[in-house]
C-alpha positions as CSV (number, residue, x, y, z in Angstrom):
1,X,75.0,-30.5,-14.5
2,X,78.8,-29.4,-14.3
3,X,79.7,-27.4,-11.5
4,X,80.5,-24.5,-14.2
5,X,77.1,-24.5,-15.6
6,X,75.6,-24.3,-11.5
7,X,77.8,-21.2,-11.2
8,X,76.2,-19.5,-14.5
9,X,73.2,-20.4,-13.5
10,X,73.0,-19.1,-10.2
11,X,75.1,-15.9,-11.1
12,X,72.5,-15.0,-13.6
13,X,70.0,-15.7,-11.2
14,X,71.9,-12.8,-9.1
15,X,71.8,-10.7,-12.0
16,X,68.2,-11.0,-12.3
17,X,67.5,-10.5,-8.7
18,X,69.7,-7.5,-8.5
19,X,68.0,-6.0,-12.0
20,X,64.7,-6.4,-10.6
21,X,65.1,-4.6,-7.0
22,X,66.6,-2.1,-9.5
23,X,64.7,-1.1,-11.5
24,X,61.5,-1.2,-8.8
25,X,63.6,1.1,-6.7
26,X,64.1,3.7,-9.8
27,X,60.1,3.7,-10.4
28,X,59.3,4.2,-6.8
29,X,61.6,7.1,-6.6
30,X,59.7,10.5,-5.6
31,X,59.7,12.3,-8.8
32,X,59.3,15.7,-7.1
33,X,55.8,18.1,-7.0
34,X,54.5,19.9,-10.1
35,X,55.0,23.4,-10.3
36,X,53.6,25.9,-12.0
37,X,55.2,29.4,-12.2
38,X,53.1,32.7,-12.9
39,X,54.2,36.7,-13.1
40,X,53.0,38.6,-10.4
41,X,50.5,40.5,-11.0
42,X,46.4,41.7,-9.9
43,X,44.1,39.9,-10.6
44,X,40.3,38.6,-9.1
45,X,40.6,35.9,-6.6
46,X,37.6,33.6,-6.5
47,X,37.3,31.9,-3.5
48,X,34.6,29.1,-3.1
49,X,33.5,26.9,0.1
50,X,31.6,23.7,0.1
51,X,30.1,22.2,3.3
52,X,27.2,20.1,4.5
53,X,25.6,21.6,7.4
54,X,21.4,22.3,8.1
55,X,19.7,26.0,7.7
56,X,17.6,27.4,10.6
57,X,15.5,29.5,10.5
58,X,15.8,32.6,12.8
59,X,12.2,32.5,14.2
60,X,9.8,29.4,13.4
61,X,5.7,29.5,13.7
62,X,3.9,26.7,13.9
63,X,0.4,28.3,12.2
64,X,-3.2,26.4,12.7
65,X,-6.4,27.7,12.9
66,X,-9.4,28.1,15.5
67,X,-12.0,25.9,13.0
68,X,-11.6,23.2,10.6
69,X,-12.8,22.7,7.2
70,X,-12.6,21.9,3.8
71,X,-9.5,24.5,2.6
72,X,-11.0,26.2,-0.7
73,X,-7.9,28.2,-1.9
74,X,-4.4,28.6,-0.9
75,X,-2.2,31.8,-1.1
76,X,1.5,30.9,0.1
77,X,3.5,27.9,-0.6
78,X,5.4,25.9,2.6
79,X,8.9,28.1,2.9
80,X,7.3,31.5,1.7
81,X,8.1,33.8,4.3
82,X,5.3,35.5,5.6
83,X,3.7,38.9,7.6
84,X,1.1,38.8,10.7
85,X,-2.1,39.7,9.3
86,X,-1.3,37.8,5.7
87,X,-4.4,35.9,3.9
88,X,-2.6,32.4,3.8
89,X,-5.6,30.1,3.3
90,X,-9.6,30.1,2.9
91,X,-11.7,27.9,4.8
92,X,-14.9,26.6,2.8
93,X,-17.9,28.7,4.3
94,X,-20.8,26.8,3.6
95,X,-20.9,24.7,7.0
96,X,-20.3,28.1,8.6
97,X,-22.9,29.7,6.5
98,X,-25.3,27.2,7.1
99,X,-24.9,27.2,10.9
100,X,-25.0,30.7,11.4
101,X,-28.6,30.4,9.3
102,X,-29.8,27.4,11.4
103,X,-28.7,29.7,14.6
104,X,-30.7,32.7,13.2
105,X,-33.9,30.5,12.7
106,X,-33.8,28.8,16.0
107,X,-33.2,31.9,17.3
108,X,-36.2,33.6,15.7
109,X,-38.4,30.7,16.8
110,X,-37.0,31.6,20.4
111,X,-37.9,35.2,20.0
112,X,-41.7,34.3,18.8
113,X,-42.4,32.0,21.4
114,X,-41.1,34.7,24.1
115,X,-44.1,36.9,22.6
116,X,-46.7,34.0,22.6
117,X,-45.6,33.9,26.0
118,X,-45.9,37.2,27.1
119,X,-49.2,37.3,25.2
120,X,-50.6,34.2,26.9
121,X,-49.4,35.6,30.2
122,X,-51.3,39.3,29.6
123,X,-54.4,37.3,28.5
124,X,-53.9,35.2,32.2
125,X,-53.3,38.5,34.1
126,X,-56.3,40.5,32.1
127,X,-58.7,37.0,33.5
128,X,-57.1,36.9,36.7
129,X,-58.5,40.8,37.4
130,X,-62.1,39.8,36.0
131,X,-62.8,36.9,37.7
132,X,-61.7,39.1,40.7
133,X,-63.7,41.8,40.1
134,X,-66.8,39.3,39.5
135,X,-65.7,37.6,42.8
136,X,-65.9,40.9,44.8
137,X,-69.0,42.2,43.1
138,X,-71.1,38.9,43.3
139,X,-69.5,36.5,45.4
140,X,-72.3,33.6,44.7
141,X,-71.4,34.1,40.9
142,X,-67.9,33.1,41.4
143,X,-66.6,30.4,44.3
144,X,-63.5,30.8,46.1
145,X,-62.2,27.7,44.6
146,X,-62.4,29.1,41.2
147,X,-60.9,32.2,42.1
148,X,-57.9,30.3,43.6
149,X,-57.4,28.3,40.8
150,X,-57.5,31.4,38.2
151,X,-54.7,32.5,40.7
């Protein structure tokens, strides 16, 4: 190669070079903000926030009951805000119902064996004073023994 065609060559080569860092310079130029222009004038402003954060509640209840059961019907759904005093939930009765009803008979049971009792111990007493009065009228009739063991 001639030393003229080197010189060509390698000027072009500048050319190129010199094109390129050209025309990337021009596309990364700042091209300036978009504007938009509006007349003055009233109008509504809507304003709108968005954030992440977690609701609290002011005052939180944990709510159990004294028994447990078998829950038959319930009257608020889990967030409902509710008053003191509020039917919230039903409790199946029937083991209630039937305790109370076992309770009654064993206590009715109770109460008539306090009266065979008391009857039993009138009928004792009632003995007692005859076989005292036989002992005092006719000593031989009744022993001492059997006095003492009616006592």
């Amino acid at each position: 190669m001639s030393k003229r065609s080197k010189v060509l060559v390698g000027a072009g080569a500048a050319v190129l070079i010199v094109a390129i860092v050209a025309i990337s310079a021009a596309a990364r130029r700042d091209r300036g903000q978009e504007v938009r222009f509006e007349t003055a004038g009233r109008r509504d402003l809507v304003a709108a926030v968005t954030a992440s954060g977690k609701i609290q509640p002011k005052k939180k209840v944990d709510v159990s009951a004294d028994i447990t059961g078998r829950i038959t019907k319930i009257a608020v759904r889990e967030g409902d805000p509710v008053k003191q005093g509020q039917f919230l939930i039903q409790i199946d009765p029937t083991i209630y119902e039937a305790n109370l009803q076992q309770a009654a008979a064993t206590m009715a049971s109770a109460q008539a064996a306090a009266v065979q009792a008391k009857a039993n111990l009138d009928q004792s007493e009632r003995a007692l004073r005859r076989t005292k009065e036989l002992h005092t009228q006719s000593p031989n009739l009744i022993s001492t023994e059997q006095l003492e063991q009616a006592q």
